[in-house]
NUTORSE-893878 format. One record per residue (C-alpha): y negated, z negated, x; residue in one letter. Coordinates in Angstrom, 3 decimals, padded with zeros to 6 digits. Layout:
<rec y="Y" z="Z" x="X" r="A"/>
...
//
This chain:
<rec y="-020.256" z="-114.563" x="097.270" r="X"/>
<rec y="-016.742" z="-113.808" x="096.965" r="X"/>
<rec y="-017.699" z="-110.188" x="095.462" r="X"/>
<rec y="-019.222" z="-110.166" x="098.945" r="X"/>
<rec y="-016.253" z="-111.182" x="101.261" r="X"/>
<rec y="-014.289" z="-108.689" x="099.141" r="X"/>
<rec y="-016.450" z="-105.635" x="100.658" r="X"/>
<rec y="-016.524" z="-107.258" x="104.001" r="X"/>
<rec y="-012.944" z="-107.221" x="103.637" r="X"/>
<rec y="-012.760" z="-103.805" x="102.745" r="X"/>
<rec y="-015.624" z="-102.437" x="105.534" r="X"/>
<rec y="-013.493" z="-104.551" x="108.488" r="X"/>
<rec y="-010.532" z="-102.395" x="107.757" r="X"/>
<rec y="-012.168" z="-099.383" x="107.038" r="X"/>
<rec y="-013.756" z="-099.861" x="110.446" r="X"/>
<rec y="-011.571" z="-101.727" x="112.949" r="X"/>
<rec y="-008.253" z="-100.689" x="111.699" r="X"/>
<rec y="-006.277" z="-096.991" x="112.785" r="X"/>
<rec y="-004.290" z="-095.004" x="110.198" r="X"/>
<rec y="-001.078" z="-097.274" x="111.332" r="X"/>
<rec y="-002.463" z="-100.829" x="110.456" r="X"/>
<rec y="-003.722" z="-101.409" x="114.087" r="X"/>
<rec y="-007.022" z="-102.965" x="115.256" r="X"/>
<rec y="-009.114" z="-101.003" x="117.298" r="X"/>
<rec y="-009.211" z="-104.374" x="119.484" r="X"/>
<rec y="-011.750" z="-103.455" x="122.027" r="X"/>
<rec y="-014.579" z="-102.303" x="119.199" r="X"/>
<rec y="-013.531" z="-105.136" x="117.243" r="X"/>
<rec y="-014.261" z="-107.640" x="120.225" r="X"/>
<rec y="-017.469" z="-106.110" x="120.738" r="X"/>
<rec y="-018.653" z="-106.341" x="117.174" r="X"/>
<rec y="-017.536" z="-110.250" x="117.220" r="X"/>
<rec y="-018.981" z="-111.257" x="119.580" r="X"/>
<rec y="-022.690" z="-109.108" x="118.821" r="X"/>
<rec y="-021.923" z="-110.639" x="115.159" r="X"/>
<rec y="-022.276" z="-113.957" x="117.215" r="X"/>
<rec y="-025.161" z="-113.384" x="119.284" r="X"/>
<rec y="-026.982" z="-112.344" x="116.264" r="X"/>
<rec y="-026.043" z="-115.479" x="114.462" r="X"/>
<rec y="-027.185" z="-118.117" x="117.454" r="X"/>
<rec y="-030.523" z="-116.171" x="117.941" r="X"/>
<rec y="-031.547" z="-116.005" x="113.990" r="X"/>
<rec y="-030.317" z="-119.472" x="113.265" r="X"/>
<rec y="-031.911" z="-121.180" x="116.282" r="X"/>
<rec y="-035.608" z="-118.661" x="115.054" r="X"/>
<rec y="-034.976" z="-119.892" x="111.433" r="X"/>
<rec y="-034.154" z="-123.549" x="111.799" r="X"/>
<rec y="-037.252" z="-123.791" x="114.384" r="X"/>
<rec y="-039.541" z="-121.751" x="111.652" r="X"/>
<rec y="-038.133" z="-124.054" x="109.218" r="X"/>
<rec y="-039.471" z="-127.386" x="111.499" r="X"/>
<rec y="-042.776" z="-125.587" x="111.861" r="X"/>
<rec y="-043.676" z="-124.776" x="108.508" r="X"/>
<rec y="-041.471" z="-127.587" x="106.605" r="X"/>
<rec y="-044.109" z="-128.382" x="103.776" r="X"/>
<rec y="-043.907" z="-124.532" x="102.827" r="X"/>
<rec y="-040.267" z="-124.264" x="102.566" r="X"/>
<rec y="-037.227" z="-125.362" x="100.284" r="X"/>
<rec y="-035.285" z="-126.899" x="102.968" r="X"/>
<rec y="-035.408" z="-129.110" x="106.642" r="X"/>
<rec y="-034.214" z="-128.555" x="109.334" r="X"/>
<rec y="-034.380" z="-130.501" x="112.993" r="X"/>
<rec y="-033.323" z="-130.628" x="116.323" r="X"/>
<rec y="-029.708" z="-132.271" x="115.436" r="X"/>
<rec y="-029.113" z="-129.104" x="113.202" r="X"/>
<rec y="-029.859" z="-126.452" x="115.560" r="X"/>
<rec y="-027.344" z="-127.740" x="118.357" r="X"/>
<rec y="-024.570" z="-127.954" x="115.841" r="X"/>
<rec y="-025.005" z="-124.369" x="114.997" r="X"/>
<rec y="-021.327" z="-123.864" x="116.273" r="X"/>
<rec y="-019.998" z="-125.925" x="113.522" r="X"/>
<rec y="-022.305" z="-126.429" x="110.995" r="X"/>
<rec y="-024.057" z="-123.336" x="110.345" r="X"/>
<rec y="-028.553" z="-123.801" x="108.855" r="X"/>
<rec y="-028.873" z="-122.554" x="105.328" r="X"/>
<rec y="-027.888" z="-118.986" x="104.197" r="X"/>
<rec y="-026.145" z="-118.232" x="107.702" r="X"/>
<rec y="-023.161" z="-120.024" x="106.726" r="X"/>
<rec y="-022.040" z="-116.423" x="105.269" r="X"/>
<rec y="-022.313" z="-114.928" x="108.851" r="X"/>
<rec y="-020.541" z="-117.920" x="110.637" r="X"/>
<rec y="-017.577" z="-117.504" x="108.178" r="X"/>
<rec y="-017.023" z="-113.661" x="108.248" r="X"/>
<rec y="-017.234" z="-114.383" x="112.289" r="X"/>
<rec y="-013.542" z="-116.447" x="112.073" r="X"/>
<rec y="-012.891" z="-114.195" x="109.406" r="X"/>
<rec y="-012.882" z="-111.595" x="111.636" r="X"/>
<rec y="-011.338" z="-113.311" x="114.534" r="X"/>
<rec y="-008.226" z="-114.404" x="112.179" r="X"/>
<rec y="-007.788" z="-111.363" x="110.789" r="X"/>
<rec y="-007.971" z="-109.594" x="114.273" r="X"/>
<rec y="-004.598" z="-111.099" x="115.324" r="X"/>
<rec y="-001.723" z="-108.624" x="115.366" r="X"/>
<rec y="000.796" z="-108.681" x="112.933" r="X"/>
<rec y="-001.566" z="-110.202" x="110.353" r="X"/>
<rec y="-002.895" z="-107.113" x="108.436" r="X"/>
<rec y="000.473" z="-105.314" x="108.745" r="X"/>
<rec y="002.258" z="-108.447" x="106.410" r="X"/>
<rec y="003.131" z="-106.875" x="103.003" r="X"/>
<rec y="000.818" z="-107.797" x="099.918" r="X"/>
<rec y="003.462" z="-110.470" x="098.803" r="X"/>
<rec y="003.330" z="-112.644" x="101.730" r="X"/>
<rec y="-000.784" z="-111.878" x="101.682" r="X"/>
<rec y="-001.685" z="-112.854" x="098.754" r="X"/>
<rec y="000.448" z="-116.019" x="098.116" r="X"/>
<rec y="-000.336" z="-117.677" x="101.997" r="X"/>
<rec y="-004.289" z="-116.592" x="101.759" r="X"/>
<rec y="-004.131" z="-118.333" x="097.676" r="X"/>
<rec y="-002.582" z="-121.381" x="098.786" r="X"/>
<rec y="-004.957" z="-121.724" x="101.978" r="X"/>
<rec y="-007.919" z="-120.857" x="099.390" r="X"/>
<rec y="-006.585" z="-123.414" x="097.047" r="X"/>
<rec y="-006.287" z="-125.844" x="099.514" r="X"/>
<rec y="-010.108" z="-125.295" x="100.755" r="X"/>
<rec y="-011.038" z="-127.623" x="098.394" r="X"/>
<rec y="-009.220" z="-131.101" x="099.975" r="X"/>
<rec y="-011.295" z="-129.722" x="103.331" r="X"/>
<rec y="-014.215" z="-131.242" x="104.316" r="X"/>
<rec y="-014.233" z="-130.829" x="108.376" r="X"/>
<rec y="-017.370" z="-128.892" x="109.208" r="X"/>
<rec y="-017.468" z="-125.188" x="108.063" r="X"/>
<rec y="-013.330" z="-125.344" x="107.791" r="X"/>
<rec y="-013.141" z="-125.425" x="103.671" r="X"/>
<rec y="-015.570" z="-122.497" x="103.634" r="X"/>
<rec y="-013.815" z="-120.276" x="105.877" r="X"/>
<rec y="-010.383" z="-121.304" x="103.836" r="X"/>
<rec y="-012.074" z="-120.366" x="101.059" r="X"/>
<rec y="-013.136" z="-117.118" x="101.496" r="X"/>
<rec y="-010.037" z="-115.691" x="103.381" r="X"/>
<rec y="-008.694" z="-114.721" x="099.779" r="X"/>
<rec y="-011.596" z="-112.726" x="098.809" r="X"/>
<rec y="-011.551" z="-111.302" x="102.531" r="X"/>
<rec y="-007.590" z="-110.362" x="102.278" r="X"/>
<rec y="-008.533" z="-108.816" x="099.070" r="X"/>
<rec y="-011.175" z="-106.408" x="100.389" r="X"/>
<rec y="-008.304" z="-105.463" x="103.001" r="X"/>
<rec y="-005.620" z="-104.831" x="100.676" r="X"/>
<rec y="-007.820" z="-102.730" x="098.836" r="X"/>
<rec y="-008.954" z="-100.643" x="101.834" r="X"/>
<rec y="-005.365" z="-100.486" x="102.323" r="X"/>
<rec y="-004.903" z="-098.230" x="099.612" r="X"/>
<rec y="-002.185" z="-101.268" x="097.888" r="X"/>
<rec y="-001.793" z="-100.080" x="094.217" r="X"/>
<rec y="-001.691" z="-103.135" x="092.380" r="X"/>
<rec y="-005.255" z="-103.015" x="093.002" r="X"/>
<rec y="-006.119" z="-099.635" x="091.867" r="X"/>
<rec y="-003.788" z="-100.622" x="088.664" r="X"/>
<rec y="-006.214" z="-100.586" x="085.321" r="X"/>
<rec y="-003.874" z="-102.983" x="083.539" r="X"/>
<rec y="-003.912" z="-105.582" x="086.316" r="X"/>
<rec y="-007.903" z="-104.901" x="086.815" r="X"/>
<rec y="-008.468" z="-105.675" x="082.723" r="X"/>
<rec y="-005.934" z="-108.530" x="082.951" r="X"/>
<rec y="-007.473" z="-110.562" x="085.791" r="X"/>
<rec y="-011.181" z="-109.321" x="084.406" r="X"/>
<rec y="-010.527" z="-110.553" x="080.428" r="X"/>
<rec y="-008.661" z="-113.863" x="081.741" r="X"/>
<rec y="-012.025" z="-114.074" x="083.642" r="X"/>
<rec y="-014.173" z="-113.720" x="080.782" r="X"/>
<rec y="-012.112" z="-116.065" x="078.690" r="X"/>
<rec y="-012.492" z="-118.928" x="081.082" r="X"/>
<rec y="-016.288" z="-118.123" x="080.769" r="X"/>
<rec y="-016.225" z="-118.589" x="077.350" r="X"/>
<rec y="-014.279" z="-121.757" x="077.025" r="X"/>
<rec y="-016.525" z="-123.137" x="079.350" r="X"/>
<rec y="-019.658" z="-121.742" x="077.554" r="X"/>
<rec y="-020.828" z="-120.542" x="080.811" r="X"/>
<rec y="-021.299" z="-124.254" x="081.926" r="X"/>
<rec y="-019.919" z="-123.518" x="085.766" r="X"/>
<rec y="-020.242" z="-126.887" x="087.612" r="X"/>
<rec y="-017.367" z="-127.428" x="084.515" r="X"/>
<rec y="-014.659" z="-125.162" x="085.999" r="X"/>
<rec y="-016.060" z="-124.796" x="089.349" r="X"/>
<rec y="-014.105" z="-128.193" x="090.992" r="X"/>
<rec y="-010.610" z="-126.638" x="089.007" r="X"/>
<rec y="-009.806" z="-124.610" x="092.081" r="X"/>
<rec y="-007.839" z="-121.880" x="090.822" r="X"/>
<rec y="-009.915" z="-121.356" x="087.347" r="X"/>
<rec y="-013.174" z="-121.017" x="090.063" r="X"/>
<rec y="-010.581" z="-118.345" x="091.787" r="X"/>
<rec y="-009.389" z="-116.443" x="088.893" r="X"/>
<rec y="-012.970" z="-116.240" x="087.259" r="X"/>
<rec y="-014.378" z="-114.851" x="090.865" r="X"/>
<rec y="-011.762" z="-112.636" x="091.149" r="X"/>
<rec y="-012.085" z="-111.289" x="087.722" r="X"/>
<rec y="-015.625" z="-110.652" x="088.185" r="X"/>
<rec y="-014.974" z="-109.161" x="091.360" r="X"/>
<rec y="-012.808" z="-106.717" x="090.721" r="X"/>
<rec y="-014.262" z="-105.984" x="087.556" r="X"/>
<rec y="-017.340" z="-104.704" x="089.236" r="X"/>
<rec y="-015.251" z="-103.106" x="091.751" r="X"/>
<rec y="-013.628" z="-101.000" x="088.791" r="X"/>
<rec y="-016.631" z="-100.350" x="087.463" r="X"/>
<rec y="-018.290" z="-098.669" x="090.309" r="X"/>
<rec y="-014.787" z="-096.532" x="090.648" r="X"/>
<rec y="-015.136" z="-095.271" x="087.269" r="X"/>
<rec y="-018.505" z="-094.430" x="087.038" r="X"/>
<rec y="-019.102" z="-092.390" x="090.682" r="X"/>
<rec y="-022.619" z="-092.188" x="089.961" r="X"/>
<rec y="-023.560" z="-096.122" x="090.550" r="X"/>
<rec y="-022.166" z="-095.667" x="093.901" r="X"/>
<rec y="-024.502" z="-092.737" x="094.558" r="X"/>
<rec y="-027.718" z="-094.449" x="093.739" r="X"/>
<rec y="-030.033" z="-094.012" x="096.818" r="X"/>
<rec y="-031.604" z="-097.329" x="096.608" r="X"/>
<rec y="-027.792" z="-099.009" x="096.548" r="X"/>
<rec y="-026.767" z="-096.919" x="099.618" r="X"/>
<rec y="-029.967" z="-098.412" x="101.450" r="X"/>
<rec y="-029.265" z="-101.925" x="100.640" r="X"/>
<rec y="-025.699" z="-101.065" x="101.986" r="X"/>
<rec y="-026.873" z="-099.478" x="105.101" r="X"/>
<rec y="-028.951" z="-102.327" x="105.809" r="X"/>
<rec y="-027.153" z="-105.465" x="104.381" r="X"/>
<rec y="-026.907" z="-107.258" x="107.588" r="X"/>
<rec y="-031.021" z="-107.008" x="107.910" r="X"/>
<rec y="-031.749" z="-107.674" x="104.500" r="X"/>
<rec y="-029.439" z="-110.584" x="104.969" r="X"/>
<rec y="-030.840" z="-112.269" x="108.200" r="X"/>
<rec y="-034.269" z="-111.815" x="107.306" r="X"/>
<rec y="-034.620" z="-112.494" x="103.640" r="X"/>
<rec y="-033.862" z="-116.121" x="104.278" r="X"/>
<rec y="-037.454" z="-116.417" x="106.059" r="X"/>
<rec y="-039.119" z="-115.408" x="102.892" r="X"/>
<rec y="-037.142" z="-117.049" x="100.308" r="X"/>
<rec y="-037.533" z="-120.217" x="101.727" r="X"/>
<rec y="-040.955" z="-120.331" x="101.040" r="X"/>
<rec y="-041.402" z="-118.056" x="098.513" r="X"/>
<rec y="-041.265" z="-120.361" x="095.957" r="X"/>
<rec y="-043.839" z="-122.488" x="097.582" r="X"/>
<rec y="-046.181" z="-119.956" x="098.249" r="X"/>
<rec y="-046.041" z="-118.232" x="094.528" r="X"/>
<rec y="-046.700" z="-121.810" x="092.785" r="X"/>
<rec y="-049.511" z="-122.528" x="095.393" r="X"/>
<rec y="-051.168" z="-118.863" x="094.294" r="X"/>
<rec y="-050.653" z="-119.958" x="090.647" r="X"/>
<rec y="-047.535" z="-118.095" x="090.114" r="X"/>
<rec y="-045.471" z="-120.218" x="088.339" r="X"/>
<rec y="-043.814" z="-118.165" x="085.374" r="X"/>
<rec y="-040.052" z="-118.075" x="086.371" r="X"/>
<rec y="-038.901" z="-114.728" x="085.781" r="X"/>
<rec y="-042.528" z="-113.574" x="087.369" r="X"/>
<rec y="-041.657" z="-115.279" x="090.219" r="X"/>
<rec y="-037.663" z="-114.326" x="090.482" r="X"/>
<rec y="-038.861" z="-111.019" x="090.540" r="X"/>
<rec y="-041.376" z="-111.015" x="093.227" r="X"/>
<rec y="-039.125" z="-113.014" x="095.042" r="X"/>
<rec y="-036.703" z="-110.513" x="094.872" r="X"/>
<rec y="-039.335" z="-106.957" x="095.792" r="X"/>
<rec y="-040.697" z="-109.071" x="098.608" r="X"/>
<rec y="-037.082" z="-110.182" x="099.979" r="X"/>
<rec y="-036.021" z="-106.759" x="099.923" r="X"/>
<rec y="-039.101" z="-104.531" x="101.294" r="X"/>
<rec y="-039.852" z="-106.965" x="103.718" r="X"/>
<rec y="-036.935" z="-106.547" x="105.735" r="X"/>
<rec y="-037.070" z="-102.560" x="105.069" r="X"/>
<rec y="-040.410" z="-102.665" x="106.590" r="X"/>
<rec y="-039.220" z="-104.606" x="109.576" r="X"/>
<rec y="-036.116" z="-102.410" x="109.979" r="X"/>
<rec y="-038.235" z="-099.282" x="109.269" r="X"/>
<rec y="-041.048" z="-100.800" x="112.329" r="X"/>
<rec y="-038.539" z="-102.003" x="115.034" r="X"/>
<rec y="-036.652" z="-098.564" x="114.804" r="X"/>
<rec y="-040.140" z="-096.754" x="115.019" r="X"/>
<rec y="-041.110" z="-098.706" x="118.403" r="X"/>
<rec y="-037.276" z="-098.622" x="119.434" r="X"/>
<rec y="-036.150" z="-102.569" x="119.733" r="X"/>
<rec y="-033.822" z="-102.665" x="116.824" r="X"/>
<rec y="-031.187" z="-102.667" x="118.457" r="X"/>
<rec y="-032.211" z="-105.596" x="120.786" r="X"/>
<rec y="-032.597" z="-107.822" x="117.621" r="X"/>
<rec y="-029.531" z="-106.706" x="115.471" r="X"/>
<rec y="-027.079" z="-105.037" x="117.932" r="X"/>
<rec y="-027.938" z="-106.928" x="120.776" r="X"/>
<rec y="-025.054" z="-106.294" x="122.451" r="X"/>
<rec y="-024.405" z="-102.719" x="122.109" r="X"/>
<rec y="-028.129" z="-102.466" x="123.699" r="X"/>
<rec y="-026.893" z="-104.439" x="126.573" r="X"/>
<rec y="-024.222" z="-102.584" x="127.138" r="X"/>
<rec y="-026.059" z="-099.534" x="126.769" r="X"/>
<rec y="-028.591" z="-100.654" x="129.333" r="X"/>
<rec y="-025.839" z="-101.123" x="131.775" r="X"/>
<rec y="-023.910" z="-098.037" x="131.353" r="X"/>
<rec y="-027.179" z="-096.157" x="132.400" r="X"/>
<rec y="-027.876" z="-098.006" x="135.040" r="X"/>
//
């Protein structure tokens, strides 16, 4: 997940963000707040599929869980809910202007600190402003990050730590800044990766996972949760058999929903629900 925040990160500034480190704060309020509307709807549609068909699925969910939705988010959506304060933090002038060496140190400390947090969905969102920052300095252009040595540093200490602790990762992952410094070195390592080999990037199937991540996101949770369920029940119980279909069906699912609600013209209504709204008012 961190690899994750990184590109969000990266994609916030890219997108909200003028040549002169200043948010574009009316499209930025827009997308915030559609970011929300699409997070109430699909939590309050998943936790109440979740009550319906709770023998099927992995997880439960009830009543208590969908009204605190504004603090504790259901399941996967937790990723959503955090890149919504995310963005609402990072939003606030004078923020992204701060050179990397005030960055870095305040968003490490608050990361490292995450871990004494336990009040609602606070520790996550501590967490991940680190990996977030990251993304941004990165968009930024900041050179320590487009530095090879630094990259191969941060990337071997990562595999080292992996090593010592044979892979084990419940081991190293309550040692705060060893769970940092191995997801930033795997991170960034993939980051590097794509740089130097153009082609990765260019993959077709890649680009449409990228075009529709926020889809694929919302709606693979609906499968996944009973996946497993469903494969064992159909006498598919082989693990990497059913990894694998778990995986195809979580992916062309929501492609085929995407792919339908464009073709009858309602995808907006679903997943930019308020840039239809607002489009719906302008021509009226």
């Amino acid at each position: 997940m961190p690899f994750f925040f990184i590109l969000s990160g990266f994609v916030f500034f890219r997108s909200y963000f003028d040549e002169n480190l200043k948010p574009k704060i009316s499209k930025l309020k827009w997308q915030i707040l559609n970011l929300a509307v699409v997070y109430a709807f699909f939590s309050i549609v998943y936790g109440i599929f979740r009550m319906i068909f709770a023998k099927y699925s992995n997880g439960e969910t009830n009543i208590s869980d969908l009204l605190m939705i504004w603090a504790k988010p259901i399941a996967e959506y937790w990723y959503l809910y955090t890149l919504i304060f995310l963005y609402l933090i990072f939003m606030i002038p004078g923020i992204v202007k701060q050179k990397i060496l005030i960055l870095i140190p305040s968003a490490l400390l608050i990361c490292i600190l995450s871990i004494y947090v336990n009040v609602w969905s606070l520790g996550s969102i501590m967490y991940y402003t680190l990996y977030f920052c990251v993304g941004i300095l990165i968009s930024r252009g900041e050179k320590l990050f487009e530095s090879k040595i630094f990259t191969a540093l941060i990337s071997l200490t990562s595999i080292a730590l992996m090593t010592i602790y044979k892979g084990d990762i419940e081991g190293f992952n309550d040692v705060q800044i060893i769970k940092i410094a191995v997801a930033l070195g795997i991170s960034l390592g993939i980051i590097f990766l794509f740089k130097q080999i153009p082609i990765l990037g260019e993959n077709p199937f890649l680009k449409l996972c990228g075009l529709h991540c926020l889809e694929i996101y919302i709606i693979h949770g609906f499968f996944t949760s009973g996946n497993r369920t469903i494969l064992h029940l159909l006498g598919i119980t082989e693990p990497y058999t059913s990894i694998l279909l778990n995986f195809i069906i979580s992916l062309l699912v929501p492609f085929a929903i995407v792919w339908l609600f464009k073709k009858i013209k309602i995808y907006d209504l679903f997943f930019r629900p308020i840039y239809f709204i607002k489009s719906k008012m302008i021509r009226n």
